[in-house]
N, C-alpha and C positions, 0 to 999 in steps of 0.2 A: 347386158352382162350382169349377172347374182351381185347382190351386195355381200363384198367380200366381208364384212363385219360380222355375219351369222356364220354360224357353222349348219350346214344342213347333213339331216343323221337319219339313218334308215333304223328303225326300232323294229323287233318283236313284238306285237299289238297281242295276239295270241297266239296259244299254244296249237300248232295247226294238225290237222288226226290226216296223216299221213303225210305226202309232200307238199311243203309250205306253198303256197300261192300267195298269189300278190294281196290278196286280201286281209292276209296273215301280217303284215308289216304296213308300217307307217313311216311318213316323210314328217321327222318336226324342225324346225329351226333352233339354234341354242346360241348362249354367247360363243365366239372363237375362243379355247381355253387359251390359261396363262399359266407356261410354265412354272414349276418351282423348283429351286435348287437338286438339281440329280435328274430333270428332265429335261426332252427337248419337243420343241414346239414344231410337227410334220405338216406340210401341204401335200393333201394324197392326189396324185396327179387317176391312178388306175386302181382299181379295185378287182381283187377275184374273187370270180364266181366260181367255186370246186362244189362237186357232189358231194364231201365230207361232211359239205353243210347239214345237210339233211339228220344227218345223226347229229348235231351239236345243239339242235334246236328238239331233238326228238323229247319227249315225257317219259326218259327211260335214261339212267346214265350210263355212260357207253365209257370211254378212254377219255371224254374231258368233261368239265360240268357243265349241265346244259344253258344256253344262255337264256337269262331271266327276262320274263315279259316287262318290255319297258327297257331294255337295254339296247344299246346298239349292236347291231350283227357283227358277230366275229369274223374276221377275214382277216386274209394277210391281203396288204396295200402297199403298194410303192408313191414314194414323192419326195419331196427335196426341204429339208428343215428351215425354216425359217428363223427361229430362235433358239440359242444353243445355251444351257446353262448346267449343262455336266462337258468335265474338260476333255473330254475323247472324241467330241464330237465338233463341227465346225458350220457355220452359217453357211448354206447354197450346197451341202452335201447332198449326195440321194442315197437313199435308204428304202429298203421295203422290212417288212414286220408286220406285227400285230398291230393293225390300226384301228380297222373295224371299217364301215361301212360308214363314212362321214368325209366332211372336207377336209378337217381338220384332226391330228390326232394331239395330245400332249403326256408325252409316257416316256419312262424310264427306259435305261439303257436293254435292261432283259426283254422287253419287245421288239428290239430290233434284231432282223434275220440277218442280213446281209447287208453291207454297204453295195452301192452299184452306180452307175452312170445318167444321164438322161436318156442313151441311147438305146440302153440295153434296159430302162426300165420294165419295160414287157417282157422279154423275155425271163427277167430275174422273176416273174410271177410265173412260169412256164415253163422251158426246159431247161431254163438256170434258176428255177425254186424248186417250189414243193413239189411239181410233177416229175420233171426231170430226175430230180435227187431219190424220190421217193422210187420211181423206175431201178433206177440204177442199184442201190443199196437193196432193195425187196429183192432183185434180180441175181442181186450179187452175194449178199449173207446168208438168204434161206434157200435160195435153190440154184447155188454154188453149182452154175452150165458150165458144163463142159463140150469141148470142139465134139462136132459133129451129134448131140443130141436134139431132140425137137423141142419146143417150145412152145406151148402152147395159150392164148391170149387173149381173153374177155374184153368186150367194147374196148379192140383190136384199134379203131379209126382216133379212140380218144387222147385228151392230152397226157394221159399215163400209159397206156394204152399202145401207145405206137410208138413214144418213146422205150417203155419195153423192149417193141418188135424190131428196133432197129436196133441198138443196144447187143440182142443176142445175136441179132446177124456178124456183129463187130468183134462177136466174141464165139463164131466160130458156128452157130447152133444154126441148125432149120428151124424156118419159123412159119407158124399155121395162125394165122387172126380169127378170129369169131366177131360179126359184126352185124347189123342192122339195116337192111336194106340193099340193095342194089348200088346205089352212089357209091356205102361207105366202105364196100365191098372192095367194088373197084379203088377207090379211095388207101383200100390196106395194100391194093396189088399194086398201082403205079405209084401212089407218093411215097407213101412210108417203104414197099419193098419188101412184104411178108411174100416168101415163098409159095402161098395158100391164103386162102380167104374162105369161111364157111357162113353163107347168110341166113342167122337163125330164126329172121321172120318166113322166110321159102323154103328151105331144108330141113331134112332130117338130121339135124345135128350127129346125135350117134354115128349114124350110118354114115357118115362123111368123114366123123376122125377115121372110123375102123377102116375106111379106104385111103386115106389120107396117112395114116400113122399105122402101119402093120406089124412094127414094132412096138407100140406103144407112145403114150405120150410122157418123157423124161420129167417136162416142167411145164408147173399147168399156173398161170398166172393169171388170180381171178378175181374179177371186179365186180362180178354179179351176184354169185350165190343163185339159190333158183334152180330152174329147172333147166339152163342154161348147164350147169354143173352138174347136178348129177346126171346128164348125159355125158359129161367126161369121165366122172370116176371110173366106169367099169374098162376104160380104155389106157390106165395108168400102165406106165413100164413098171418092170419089177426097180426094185428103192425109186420108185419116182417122188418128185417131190411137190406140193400145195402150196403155194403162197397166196393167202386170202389176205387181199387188199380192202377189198369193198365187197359192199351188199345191196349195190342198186335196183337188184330186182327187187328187194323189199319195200314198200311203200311203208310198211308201219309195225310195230311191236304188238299191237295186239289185238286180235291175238297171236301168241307165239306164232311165226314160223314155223311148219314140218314139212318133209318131203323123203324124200328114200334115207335110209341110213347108210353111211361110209364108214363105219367099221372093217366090215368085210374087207372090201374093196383094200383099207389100207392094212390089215392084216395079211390077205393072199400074198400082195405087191410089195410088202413091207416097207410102204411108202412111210412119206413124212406129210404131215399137214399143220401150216403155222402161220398167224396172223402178222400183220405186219403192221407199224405204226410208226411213222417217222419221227416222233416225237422222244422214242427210244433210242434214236441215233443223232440227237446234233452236232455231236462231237465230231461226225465223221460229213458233216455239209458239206464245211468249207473245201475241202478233199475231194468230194463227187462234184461238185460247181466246175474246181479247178479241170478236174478229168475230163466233165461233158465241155466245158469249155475248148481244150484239146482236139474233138472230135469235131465241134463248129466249123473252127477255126480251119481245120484240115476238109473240110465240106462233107463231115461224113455222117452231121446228124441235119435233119431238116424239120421242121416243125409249122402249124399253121394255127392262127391267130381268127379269132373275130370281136370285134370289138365295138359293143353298145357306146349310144353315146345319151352322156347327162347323168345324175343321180336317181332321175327315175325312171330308170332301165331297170334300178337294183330291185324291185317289189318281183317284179315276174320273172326275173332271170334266173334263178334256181330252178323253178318249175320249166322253166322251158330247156335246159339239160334235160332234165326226167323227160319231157316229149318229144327227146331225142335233133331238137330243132340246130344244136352248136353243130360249128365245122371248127372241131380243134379245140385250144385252149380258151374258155370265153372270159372276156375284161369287160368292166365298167370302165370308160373316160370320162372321167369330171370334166367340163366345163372350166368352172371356174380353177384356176390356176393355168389352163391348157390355152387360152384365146392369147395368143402373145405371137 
């Protein structure tokens, strides 16, 4: 068993030129911090691993500041506080937040996301956190579906991804995946339940909306960027709508990105195209938590989980999203607080 008296911390070592590897991050030990008045002392039981990372660590600022070499990796964590010294909060709660990639966290109350259970701690990183919610709300504020339109879905198999795909099913729309391989194909047809599935390492992507969507694609919800995408745009409906979520096709900033231009395309269609970033909506969390919680509950959303185990899972676990290796939402388990 770890000596629970260190805190062990996954740092930034360097700035990495395109997707971090494990070589890019370091395991160091530190004291366990001590709260001070207005914080609380967290045991992170789970850690997440999300693709967002990639941009937070990138040498380019993006929507947060990038994290500094020598810092611990940003993440949201779930675990259960051990020591409480702000009075909202109580000893043996669980919580997930802003913890970072450590055993231990000691932070103020604005780090914390959510209160939640020991039961449901994984899923509160998943389809009742930042994936779930961010599905729902992108789904919902910028490309306002309507019953019987199509929908359309970038790394369709993923943990945002399929939440999407099931989501617009819920709310009326046909829905077409875009995904990676043969597995996660089938993967968007039997688990999650997309109407359609298009494999864009074997197809002709293009040619497959245009058979697939003969009407157009209503809502194109996109994770990738690339070249994944501009094989949709020339297939938009007329006001169809864009919601750029992510850019995983991109490994790096530089140099810039280029590829076809979407003007046209959203001029002809007099579409809409607009980023999305959950960090613009927390007011409206707790609200989508409660909703997708509803749909659980009623058996109507399903989700799939894999989960490393130790803290030094965390160096190569970013990198291995990018080679496509996860099934589902992927977690770090600590050890230490979990042997009991």
């Amino acid at each position: 068993m770890s000596d629970v008296s260190i805190n062990r911390q996954v740092v930034l070592a360097r700035r990495p030129d395109g997707i971090a590897q494990a070589a890019d991050f370091t395991i160091r030990g530190a004291p366990v911090p001590v709260p001070v008045p207005g914080e609380i002392l967290v045991r992170n039981h789970y850690l997440s691993i999300d693709p967002a990372m990639r941009g937070w660590i990138a040498d380019r600022d993006g929507y947060a500041p990038p994290v500094a070499i020598g810092e611990v990796m940003r993440s949201l964590a779930a675990g259960e506080i051990l020591v409480s010294r702000h009075p909202d909060f109580t000893v043996g709660e669980h919580v997930t937040g802003w913890f970072g990639w450590q055993d231990h966290a000691a932070v103020t109350a604005d780090r914390v996301i959510q209160r939640t259970t020991a039961a449901e701690a994984r899923i509160a990183l998943g389809i009742l956190g930042l994936n779930g919610v961010t599905a729902l709300l992108a789904l919902t504020l910028v490309g306002e579906p309507q019953a019987g339109q199509t929908v359309l879905v970038s790394t369709a198999a993923g943990s945002v991804g399929s939440a999407v795909g099931q989501i617009a099913r819920l709310l009326g729309c046909r829905t077409i995946g875009i995904a990676g391989g043969a597995a996660k194909v089938r993967d968007c047809i039997d688990r999650v339940g997309y109407d359609a599935a298009i494999d864009y390492k074997s197809e002709d992507v293009g040619a497959r909306i245009a058979a697939l969507c003969p009407e157009g694609v209503h809502i194109y919800f996109d994770n990738t960027s690339g070249a994944i995408s501009d094989a949709v745009f020339p297939h938009l409906a007329l006001r169809g709508r864009v919601i750029v979520c992510g850019t995983a096709a991109f490994d790096r900033w530089t140099p810039w990105p280029h590829g076809p231009r979407v003007e046209r395309h959203l001029l002809v269609r007099r579409a809409r195209m607009e980023g999305f970033v959950l960090f613009d909506h927390m007011d409206r969390f707790d609200a989508a938590v409660a909703r997708l919680r509803g749909w659980i509950e009623e058996g109507r959303l399903v989700w799939q989980e894999e989960v490393l185990e130790g803290i030094t899972a965390c160096p190569d676990a970013l990198a291995g999203l990018y080679r496509g290796e996860n099934h589902g939402k992927r977690l770090v388990r600590l050890t230490q607080g979990n042997e009991r």
